[in-house]
C-alpha positions as CSV (number, residue, x, y, z in Angstrom):
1,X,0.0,0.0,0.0
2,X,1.3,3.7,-1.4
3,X,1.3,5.8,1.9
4,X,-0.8,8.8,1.2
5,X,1.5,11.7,2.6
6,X,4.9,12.0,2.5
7,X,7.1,14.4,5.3
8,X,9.5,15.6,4.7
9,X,12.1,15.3,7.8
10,X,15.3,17.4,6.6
11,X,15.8,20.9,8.2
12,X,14.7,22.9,5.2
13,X,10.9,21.9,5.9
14,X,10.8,23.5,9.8
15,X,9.7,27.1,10.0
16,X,12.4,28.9,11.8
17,X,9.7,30.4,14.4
18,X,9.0,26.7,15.8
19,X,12.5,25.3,15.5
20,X,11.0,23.1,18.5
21,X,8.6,21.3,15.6
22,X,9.4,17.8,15.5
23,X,8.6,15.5,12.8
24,X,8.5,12.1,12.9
25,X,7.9,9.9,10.1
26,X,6.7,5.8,9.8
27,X,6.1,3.5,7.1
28,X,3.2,2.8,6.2
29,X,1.3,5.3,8.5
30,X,2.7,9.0,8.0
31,X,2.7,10.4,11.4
32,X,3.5,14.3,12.0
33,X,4.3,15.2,15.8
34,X,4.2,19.1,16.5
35,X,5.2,20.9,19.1
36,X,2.8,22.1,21.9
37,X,4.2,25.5,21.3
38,X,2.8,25.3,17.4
39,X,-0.3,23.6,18.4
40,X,-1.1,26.8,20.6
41,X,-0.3,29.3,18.2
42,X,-2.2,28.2,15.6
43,X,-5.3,27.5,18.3
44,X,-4.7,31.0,19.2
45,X,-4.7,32.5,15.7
46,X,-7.9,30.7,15.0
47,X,-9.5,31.8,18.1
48,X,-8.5,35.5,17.1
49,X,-9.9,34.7,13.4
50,X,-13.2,33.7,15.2
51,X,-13.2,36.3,17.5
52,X,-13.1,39.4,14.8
53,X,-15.7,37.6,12.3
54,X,-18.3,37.5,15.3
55,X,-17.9,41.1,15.9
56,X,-18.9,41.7,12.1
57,X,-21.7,39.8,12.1
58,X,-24.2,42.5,14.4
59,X,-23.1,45.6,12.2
60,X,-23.6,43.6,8.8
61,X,-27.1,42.3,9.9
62,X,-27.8,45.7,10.9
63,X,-26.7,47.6,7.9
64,X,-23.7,49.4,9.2
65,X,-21.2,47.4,6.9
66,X,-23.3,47.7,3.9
67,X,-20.1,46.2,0.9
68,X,-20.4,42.8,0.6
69,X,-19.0,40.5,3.3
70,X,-17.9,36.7,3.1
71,X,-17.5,35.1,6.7
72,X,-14.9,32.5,7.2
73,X,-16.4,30.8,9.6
74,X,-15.6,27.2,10.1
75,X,-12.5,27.3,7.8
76,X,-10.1,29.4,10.5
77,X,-7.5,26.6,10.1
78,X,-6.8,27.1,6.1
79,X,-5.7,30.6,7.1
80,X,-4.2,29.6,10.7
81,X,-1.7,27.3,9.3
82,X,-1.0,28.6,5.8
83,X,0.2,31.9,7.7
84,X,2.3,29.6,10.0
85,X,4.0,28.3,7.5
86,X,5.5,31.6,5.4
87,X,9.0,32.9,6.2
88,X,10.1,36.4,5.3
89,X,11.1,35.5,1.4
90,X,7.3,34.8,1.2
């Protein structure tokens, strides 16, 4: 059986603002272990994601934001860990 993911385990793939990351990697079932320090920041970013789309939804119901407005509830983690994973030359 072709496992379905592949990680990579060399340095190049850690971002360099979790150089605690750890990944681990076993045949046949591709396991990823991250650090409880990544886990929390990306929990946090998609708690603060939450947080300001709630606050819209009052003043677009009640007319005060009146240009069209697409809520991203439910999908926080797309943008949570794409933006973990830029660096600088991004």
């Amino acid at each position: 059986m072709r496992p379905a993911v592949v990680v990579r385990t060399d340095a190049a793939n850690l971002n360099p603002r979790y150089p605690n990351t750890v990944f681990q990697e076993k045949t046949g079932r591709n396991m990823v272990k991250y650090s409880n320090s990544l886990l929390e920041h990306l929990y946090r970013t998609m708690v603060r994601i939450r947080s300001c789309e709630e606050s819209l939804v009052e003043p677009i119901l009640g007319g005060e934001v009146r240009c069209p407005c697409q809520l991203y509830s439910g999908q926080e983690a797309i943008a949570a860990g794409i933006c973990a994973s830029l660096n600088e030359n991004d």
